[in-house]
C-alpha positions in Angstrom: 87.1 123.8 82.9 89.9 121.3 83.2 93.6 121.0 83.0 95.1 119.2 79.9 98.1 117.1 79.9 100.1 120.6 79.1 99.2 121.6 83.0 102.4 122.9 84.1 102.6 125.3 80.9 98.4 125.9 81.7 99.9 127.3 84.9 103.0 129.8 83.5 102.4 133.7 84.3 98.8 133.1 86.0 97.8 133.8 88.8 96.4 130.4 91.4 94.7 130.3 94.7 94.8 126.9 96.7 92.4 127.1 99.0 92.8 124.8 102.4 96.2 124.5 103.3 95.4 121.8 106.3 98.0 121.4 109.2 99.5 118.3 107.3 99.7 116.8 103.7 98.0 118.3 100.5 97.6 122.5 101.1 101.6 122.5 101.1 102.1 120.1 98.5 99.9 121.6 95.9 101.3 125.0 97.1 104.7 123.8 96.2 103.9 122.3 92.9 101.7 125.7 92.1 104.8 128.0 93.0 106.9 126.1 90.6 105.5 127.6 87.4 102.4 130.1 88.5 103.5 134.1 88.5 101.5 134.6 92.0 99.9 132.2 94.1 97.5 132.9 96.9 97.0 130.1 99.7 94.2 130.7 101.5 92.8 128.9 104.9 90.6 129.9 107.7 92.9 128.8 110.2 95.3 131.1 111.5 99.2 131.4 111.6 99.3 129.2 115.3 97.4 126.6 114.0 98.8 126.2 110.2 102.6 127.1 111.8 104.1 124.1 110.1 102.7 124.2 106.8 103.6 127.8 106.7 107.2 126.9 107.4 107.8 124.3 104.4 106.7 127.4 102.7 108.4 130.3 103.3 111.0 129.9 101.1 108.8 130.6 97.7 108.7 134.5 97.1 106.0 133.9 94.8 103.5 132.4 97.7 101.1 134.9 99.4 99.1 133.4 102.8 95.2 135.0 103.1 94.8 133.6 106.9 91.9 133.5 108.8 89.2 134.1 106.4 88.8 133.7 102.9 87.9 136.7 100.2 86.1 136.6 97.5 88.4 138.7 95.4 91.1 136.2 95.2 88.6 133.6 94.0 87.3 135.8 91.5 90.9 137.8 90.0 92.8 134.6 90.1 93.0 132.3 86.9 92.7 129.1 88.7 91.5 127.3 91.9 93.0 124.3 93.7 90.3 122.7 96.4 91.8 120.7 99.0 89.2 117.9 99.4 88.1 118.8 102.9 86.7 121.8 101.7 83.1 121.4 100.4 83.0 123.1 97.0 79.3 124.1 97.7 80.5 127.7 98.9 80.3 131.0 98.0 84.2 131.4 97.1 83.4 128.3 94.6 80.6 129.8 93.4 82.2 133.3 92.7 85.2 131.6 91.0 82.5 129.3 88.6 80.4 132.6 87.3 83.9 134.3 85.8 84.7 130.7 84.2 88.0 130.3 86.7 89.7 126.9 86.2 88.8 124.8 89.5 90.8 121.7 89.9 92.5 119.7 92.9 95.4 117.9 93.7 94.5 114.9 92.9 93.0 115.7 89.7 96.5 117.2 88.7 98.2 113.9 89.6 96.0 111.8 87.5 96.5 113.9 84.4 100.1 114.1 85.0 101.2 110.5 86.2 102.5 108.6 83.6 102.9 105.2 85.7 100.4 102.6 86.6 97.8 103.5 89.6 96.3 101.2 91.9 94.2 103.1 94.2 92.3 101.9 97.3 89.2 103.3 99.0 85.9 101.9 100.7 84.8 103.2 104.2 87.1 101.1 106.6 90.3 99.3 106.0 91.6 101.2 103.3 94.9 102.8 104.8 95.8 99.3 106.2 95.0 97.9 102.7 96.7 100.5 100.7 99.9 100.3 103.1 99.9 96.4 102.9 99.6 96.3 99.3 102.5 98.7 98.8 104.5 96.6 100.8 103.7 93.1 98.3 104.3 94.9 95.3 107.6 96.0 96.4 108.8 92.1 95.0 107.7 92.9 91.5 110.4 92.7 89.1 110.3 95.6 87.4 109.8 99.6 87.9 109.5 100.8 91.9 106.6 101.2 93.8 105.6 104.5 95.4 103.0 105.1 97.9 101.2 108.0 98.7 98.1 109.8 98.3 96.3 109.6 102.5 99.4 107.7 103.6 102.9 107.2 102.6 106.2 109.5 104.0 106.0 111.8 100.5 103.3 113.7 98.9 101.7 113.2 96.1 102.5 116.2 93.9 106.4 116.2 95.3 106.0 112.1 94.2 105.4 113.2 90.1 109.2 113.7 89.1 110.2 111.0 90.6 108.0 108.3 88.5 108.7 106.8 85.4 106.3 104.9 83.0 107.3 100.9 84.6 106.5 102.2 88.0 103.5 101.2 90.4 101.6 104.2 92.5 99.9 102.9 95.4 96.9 105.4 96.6 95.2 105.8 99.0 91.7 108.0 98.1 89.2 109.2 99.6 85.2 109.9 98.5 86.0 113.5 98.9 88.9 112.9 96.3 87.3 110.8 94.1 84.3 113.3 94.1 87.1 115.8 92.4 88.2 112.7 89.9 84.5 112.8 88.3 85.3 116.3 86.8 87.8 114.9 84.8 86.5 111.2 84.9 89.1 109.6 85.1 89.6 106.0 87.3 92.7 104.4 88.2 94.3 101.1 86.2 93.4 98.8 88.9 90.5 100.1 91.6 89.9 98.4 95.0 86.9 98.9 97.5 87.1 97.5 101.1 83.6 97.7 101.9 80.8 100.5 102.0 79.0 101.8 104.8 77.7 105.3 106.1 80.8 108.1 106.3 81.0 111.7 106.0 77.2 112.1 105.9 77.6 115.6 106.9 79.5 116.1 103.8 78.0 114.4 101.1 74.2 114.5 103.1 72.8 111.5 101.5 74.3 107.5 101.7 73.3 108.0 97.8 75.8 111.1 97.3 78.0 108.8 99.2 78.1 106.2 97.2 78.6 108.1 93.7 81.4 109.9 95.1 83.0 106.2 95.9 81.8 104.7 92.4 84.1 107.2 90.8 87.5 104.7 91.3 84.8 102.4 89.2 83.1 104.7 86.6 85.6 105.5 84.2 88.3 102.9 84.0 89.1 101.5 80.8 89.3 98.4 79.0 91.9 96.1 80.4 91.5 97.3 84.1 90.8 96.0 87.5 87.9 96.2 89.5 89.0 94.8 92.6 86.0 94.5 95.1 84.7 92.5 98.4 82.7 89.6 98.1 81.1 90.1 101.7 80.0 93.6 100.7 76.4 94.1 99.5 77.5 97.4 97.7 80.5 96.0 96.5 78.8 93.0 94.8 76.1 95.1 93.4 79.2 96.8 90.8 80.7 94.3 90.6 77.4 92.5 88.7 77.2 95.6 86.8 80.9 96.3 86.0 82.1 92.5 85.2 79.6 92.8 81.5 82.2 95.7 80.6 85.7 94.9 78.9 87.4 95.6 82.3 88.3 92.7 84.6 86.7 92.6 87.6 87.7 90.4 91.1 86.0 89.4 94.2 88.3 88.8 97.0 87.4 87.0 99.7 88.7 86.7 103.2 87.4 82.9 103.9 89.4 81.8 100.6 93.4 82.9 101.6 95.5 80.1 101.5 95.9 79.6 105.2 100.3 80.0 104.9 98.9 83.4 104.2 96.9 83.7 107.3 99.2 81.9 109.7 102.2 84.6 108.7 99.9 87.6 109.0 100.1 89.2 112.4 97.3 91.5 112.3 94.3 90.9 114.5 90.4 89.8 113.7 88.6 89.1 110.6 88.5 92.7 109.6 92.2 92.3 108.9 92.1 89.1 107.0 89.6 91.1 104.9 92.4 93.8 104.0 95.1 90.4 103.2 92.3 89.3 101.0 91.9 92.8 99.1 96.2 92.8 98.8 96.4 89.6 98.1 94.0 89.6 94.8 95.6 93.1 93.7 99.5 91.2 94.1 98.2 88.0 91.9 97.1 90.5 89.2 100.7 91.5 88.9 102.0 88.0 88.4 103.2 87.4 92.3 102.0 83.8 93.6 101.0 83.2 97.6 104.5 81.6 98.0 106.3 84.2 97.4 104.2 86.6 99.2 104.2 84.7 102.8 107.7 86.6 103.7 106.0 89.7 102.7 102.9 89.1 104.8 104.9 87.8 107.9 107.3 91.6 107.7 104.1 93.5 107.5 103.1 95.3 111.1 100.4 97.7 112.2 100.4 101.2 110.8 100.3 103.8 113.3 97.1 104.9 115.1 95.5 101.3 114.1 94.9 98.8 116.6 98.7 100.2 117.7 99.9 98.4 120.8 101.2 101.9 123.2 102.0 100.3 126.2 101.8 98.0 129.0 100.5 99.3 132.6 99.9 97.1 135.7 99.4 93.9 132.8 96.9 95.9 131.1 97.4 96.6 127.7 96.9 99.8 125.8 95.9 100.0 122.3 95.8 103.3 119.6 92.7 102.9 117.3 92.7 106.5 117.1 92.0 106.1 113.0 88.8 104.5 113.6 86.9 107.5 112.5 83.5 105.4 111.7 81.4 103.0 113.6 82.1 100.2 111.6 85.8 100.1 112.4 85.7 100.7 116.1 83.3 97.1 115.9 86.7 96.0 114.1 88.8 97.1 116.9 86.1 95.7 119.8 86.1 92.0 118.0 89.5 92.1 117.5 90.2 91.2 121.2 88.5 88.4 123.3 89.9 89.9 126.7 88.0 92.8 128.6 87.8 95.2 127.1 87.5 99.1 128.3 86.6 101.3 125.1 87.1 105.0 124.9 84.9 106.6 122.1 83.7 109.4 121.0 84.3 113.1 119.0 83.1 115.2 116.1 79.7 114.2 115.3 79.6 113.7 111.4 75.9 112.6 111.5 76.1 109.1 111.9 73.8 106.3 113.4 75.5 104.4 116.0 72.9 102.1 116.6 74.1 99.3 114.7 77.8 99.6 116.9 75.7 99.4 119.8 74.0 96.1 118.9 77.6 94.6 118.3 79.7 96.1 120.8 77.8 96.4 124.3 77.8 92.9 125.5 81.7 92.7 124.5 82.8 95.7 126.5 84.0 95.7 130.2 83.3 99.4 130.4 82.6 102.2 128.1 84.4 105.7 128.6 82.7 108.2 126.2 84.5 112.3 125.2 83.7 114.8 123.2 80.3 116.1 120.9 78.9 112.2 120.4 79.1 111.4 124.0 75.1 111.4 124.4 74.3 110.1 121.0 76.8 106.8 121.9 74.9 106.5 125.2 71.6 106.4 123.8 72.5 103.9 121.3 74.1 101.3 124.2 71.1 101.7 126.2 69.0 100.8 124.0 70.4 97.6 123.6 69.5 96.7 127.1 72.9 95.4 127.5 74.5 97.9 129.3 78.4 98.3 130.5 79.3 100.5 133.0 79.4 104.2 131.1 81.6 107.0 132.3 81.9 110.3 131.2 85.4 112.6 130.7 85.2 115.7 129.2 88.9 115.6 128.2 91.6 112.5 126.5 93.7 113.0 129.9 90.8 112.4 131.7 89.7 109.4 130.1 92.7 107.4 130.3 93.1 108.2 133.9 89.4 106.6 134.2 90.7 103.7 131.9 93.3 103.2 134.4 91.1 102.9 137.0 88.6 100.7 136.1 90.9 98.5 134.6 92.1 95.0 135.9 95.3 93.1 135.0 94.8 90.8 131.1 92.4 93.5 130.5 92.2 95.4 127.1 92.2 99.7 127.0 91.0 100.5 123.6 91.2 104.0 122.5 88.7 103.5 119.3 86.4 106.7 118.8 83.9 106.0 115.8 84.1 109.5 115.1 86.2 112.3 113.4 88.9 114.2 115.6 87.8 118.2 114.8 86.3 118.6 118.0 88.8 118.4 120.4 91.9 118.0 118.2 93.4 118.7 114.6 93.1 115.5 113.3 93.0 111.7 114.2 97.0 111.8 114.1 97.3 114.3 117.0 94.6 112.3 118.9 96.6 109.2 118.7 99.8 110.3 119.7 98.4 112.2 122.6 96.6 109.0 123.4 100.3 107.5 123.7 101.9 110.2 125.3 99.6 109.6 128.2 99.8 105.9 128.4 103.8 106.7 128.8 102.9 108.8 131.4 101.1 105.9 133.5 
């Protein structure tokens, strides 16, 4: 079962569970929007009150809004009429299950926003690149002439949900989605008016198990778009050119973007770093011509742009060496992005929550670039392995904590060198999420 476009009257006098409420972002959001028109609504999260204080707080004020910490119970999944999923929760659970066998409504937050939004969505995803891609598009389209541009979905300063009222039927969203989230869209197949992949490599294998799952989960911002929209995809991506031969005999437009073909104006204004970068221009760039804007007026744009936070973010300067956030390089792919982004030493800090990737490939392209490697957390050993079997092999330290690593950086490190906190892996190990990682990561360059 699925919402209609009646949703908010779907929702009057029931009763809704929204299950993950997450330290940050979405749980609150969707609790919000739920508490709006639901009778009762349950939020329900195995954290506990420490952990999920914040979220908690931008709550408290709906007397309607009961929090089921610390575990979840299958009665609430079964009495209640519907289910919201965060998208870090894997639906294949018991909880799910129960809810699916009495016929409950399950649905998610981003489901609700497509059924609801009335304006224009260009959404971004791909496996590296796409917050940097999403952020810099955003930031072009703001010169159209008509209608505002919002951005939100994994990035922006206002929440998706919250974001609905405020949009009329000339406006531009900007998204940024994930495979999880576009895993919820197939329920209700629906794709977004113009749909952008960076690249595609191996993510979130301990999610989705199989590259194949993977991949369907990504094809989603693809599958059901109509006629007259935009596939916006990367010519230097095998995956990516493999839809886009299968997409372009439909009625929807698709576009390869290519980071060897920006005007060079473009490239000589842009201030981000490495060929990675120019790849995320290129993606902006195409999705900007397709609403009218030419390069020339786009070079002021490009040249205003800087870094997001937590992405090749410059922290600090200690003793002339130079300290660099990469802390959202959750993949290997985009810690390589990080590594070839410099040509001085270079002392890399990697490592975290093991989501079951190979990092053999990183290996191959990283070990002969690095001054020294400082490995944390659960992948420590299975980052080792992979740089010595390259047979090019930096000096390796261990630290079993963030504090302990920089002080190591600090250390080893010379004057013109390069510290680069880039993990290749998820946060949940030793910290909530790649955002606390990051600023801890500047708190203690400061502290040098």
């Amino acid at each position: 079962m699925t919402f209609m476009v009646n949703l908010p009257d779907s929702l009057k006098g029931k009763s809704v569970v929204v299950m993950g409420l997450g330290v940050f972002g979405g749980g609150a959001d969707t609790a919000k929007f739920a508490a709006r028109f639901a009778k009762k609504v349950i939020v329900t999260d195995k954290g506990d009150e420490k952990k999920l204080a914040g979220s908690i707080k931008e709550l408290t004020s709906f007397k309607n809004i009961e929090f089921h910490l610390g575990e979840h119970r299958i009665e609430d999944f079964v009495n209640s009429d519907v289910i919201i999923v965060n998208p870090a929760v894997d639906e294949n659970n018991p909880y799910i299950d129960a809810a699916k066998e009495k016929n409950r409504l399950i649905t998610s937050q981003m489901e609700i926003f497509f059924q609801l939004c009335t304006a224009r969505i260009v959404a971004i995803t791909g496996s590296n690149g796409k917050s940097t891609t999403t952020a810099l598009t955003a930031h072009l389209l703001k010169n159209i002439k008509s209608g505002q541009v919002f951005l939100s979905g994994n990035i922006g300063n206002r929440p998706l949900l919250e974001t609905l009222e405020l949009i009329k039927k000339d406006d531009i969203v900007v998204l940024e989605i994930s495979s999880f989230q576009l895993e919820q869209l197939g329920r209700i197949k629906k794709s977004p008016y113009v749909g952008c992949i960076t690249n595609i490599a191996p993510n979130h294998l301990d999610r989705h198990k199989t590259m194949e799952n993977y991949c369907d989960a990504k094809e989603n911002i693809l599958r059901f778009q109509n006629s007259g929209d935009v596939a916006v995809l990367n010519t230097h991506d095998e995956k990516c050119r493999q839809w886009y031969e299968k997409y372009k005999k439909t009625d929807r437009k698709c576009v390869l973007f290519d980071r060897e073909k920006l005007d060079s104006k473009l490239t000589a204004a842009f201030k981000l770093p490495g060929k990675a970068n120019r790849e995320n221009l290129a993606a902006a760039i195409t999705i900007a011509h397709h609403f009218g804007m030419a390069d020339e007026e786009l070079i002021e744009s490009v040249a205003s742009f800087v870094s997001l936070p937590h992405r090749l973010q410059l922290v600090g300067t200690v003793n002339g060496v130079r300290y660099y956030n990469d802390s959202i390089a959750t993949t290997p792919e985009s810690t390589v992005v990080g590594v070839e982004a410099f040509g001085e030493p270079k002392i890399l800090i990697a490592g975290g929550y093991d989501k079951g990737l190979d990092f053999d490939k990183m290996a191959r392209q990283i070990s002969d670039k690095l001054k020294a490697l400082i490995l944390i957390g659960q992948t420590a050993d299975k980052i080792e392995q992979s740089i010595r079997k390259t047979g090019k092999i930096p000096p390796i330290y261990r630290s079993k904590s963030l504090t302990e690593a920089v002080s190591k950086a600090k250390e080893v490190s010379s004057p013109g060198d390069v510290v680069l906190l880039s993990p290749a892996c998820a946060s949940y190990d030793m910290f909530v999420n790649f955002v606390q990682r990051g600023e801890q990561f500047g708190e203690l360059v400061n502290k040098l």
